[in-house]
C-alpha positions, 0 to 999 in steps of 0.5 A: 632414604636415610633421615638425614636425605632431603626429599626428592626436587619435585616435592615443593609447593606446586603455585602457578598463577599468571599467563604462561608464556606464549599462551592466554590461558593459565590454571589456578594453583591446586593448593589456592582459593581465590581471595576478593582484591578492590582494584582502582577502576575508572568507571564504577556503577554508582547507583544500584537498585535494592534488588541487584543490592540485595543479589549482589550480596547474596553472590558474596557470600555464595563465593565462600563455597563456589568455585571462581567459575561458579561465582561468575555464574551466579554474578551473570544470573543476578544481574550485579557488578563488581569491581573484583579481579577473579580471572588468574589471567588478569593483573591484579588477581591474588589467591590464597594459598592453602598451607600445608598440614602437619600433624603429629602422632605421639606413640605413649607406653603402657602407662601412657606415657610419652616414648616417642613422637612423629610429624606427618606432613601428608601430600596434597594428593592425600597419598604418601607423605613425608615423616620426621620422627621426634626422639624422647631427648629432643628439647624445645626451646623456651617460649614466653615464660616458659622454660626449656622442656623435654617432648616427654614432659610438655606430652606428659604434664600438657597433654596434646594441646600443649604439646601441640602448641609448644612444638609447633612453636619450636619448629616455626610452623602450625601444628595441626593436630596431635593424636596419640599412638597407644602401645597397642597400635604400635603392636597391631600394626606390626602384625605379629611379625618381629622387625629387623632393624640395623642398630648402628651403635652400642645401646647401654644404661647408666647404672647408679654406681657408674658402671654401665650395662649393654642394653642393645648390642650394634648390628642387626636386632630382632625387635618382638612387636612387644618390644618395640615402643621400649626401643623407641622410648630408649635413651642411653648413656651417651646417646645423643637425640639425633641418633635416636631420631635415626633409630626411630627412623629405621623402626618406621621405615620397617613399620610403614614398609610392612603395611603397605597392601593391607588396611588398618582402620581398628587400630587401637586410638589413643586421644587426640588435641580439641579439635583434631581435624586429623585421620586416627593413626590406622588411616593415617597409616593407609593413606600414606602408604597408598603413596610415596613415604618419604623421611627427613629429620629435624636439625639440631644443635647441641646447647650447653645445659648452664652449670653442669657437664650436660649438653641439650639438643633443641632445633638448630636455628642456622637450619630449622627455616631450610627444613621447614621449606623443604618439608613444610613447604607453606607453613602457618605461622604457629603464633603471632610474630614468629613467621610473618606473612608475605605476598608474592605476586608475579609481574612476569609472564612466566609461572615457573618465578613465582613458585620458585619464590615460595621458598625463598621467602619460607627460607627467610622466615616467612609464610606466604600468605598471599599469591598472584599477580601484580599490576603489570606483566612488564615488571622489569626489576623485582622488588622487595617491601616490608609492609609492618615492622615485624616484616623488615627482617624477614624482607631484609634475608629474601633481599639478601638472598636475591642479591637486592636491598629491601624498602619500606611500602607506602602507605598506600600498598601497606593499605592494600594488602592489610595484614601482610607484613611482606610483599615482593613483586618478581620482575623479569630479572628472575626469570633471566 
């Protein structure tokens, strides 16, 4: 799969919530929590002894780790009420999903310093994933007071925390964790086997006098493991960040191609951001290869550099909300404000529409943050609300994109779902 060729159909989020059609019975999605939701009822215990107080409260908190069917165990055996949707079947139920993880490995030099990096977007199974290599001439935008950087300068000047923070910001989505990839991994993965690699264009350097000087013929090129973090580190006259991304993309490919059926947990480690939940790049490398690896890139756009002969490529905003929808399917918002959350719930009889609205939103500029059903199963005519005003523009582009006008909630919706800026109920005109 070349950079450029999205991942196959069936790689988006798997959310099912709601009875399915002609049945009774329904699963929770595998990427979703169950989440408390006060439901008005019209009869409620009103008084509670101490004792189904106190066992009330101990159920609470049990919730935090027991699954919905462990919960309702411990509710029967304590003897205490609730007024909780917990059955997925059941108007009114909502569930949280899990986002998806991105990490990212930043292979450094001899010197520790930055050459190259790669996103990892690991499947939920824990096996295969999609990987988005980051070339040495790639630009995040500027964020806050700070300035346009370079992905070399933010690794080289902030360390992986502040790499961390400013690309995920730049790509609209949470960046887990960063860990750095030394030279020596990259040899020790290679296996002291040489990697043949298709150079697509001439490679050459600028010397200062002008002229230039051929550095790396195109056509087929034999690149010695020790000579392999240098390719990826290279950045020649006139030599355009997506173009390298592609260069990139044919090392990993070979990389990952040859460490298929083999384990590589001594890799050499490097540092990694405070709190890295991540596997160290070697099992990272065996987890993804005991499944399906798959590429992608990131869009980028030229961006005339003010008061030169200069262009900076950073990511292309007509595209970044596709590309993270297709690679990230439910991201978190990498910082307040820039991906609102929203709700979607289902008030159909069919689970294919919710799980087809999950992108849809994420395309918008949002991030899902809640799912599940609405107060009906006869829901005729989808509706799409913002609920704070940072939500309006992200509501505005999912209506748009259904071809509907979107609305301010009430109050008392707004209540409801505190904390979510969006919320959009499927009726059955999506399914039609």
């Amino acid at each position: 799969m070349t950079a450029t060729e999205p991942p196959r159909a069936d790689q988006g989020p798997e959310v099912v919530i709601g009875p399915p059609a002609g049945t009774n019975e329904t699963s929770l999605p595998p990427r979703a929590e169950a989440v408390v939701r006060r439901r008005r009822v019209e009869s409620r215990q009103r008084r509670l002894t101490g004792w189904q107080v106190a066992i009330t409260a101990v159920s609470v908190l049990l919730l935090l780790g027991l699954s919905w069917v462990g919960y309702q165990s411990a509710l029967k055996v304590g003897g205490g009420t609730d007024d909780r949707v917990t059955d997925p079947t059941q108007p009114g139920y909502l569930a949280e999903p899990r986002p998806t993880p991105a990490d990212a490995y930043v292979v450094t030099d001899a010197e520790g310093q930055f050459a190259s990096a790669l996103m990892v977007v690991p499947d939920s199974s824990g096996q295969g994933g999609t990987l988005v290599p980051l070339p040495p001439s790639f630009i995040v935008p500027e964020y806050e007071d700070s300035p346009p950087e370079f992905l070399s300068t933010l690794y080289n000047e902030g360390g992986p925390d502040g790499f961390r923070d400013r690309l995920g910001v730049a790509l609209g989505v949470t960046i887990d964790s960063v860990r750095e990839v030394p030279e020596a991994a990259i040899e020790e993965l290679a296996g002291g086997v040489p990697l043949e690699v298709e150079n697509v264009d001439d490679l050459a350097v600028r010397n200062p006098d002008g002229t230039t000087e051929l550095r790396y013929p195109a056509g087929p090129l034999t690149l010695e493991p020790s000579a392999i973090v240098e390719f990826l580190a290279f950045e020649g006259a006139d030599d355009p960040a997506p173009n390298q991304a592609i260069r990139a993309t044919a090392v990993w490919e070979q990389l990952f191609a040859n460490a298929v059926d083999s384990t590589h947990e001594d890799l050499t480690e490097g540092a990694a951001s405070e709190g890295a939940a991540s596997p160290p790049f070697g099992a990272a490398v065996d987890d993804l290869t005991a499944g399906e690896v798959r590429y992608d890139s990131v869009p980028m756009a030229k961006v005339p550099v003010p008061d030169s002969y200069f262009v900076a490529w950073m990511p292309d905003p007509a595209s970044l909300n596709k590309f993270v929808a297709r690679v990230v399917p439910l991201p978190r918002s990498p910082a307040p404000g820039i991906r609102p959350s929203a709700a979607v719930l289902n008030g159909t009889t069919s689970s294919d529409a919710l799980t087809a609205m999950v992108p849809v939103v994420v395309e918008a500029g949002g991030a899902v943050s809640l799912v599940g059903n609405a107060d009906s199963f006869d829901v005729a005519t989808t509706t799409v609300q913002w609920l704070s005003p940072d939500g309006r523009a992200v509501a505005e582009s999912i209506a748009g994109q259904l071809g509907l006008t979107a609305t301010e909630a009430s109050d008392e919706v707004a209540g409801e779902l505190g904390g979510t800026s969006v919320l959009v109920v499927l009726g059955s005109d999506r399914t039609t």
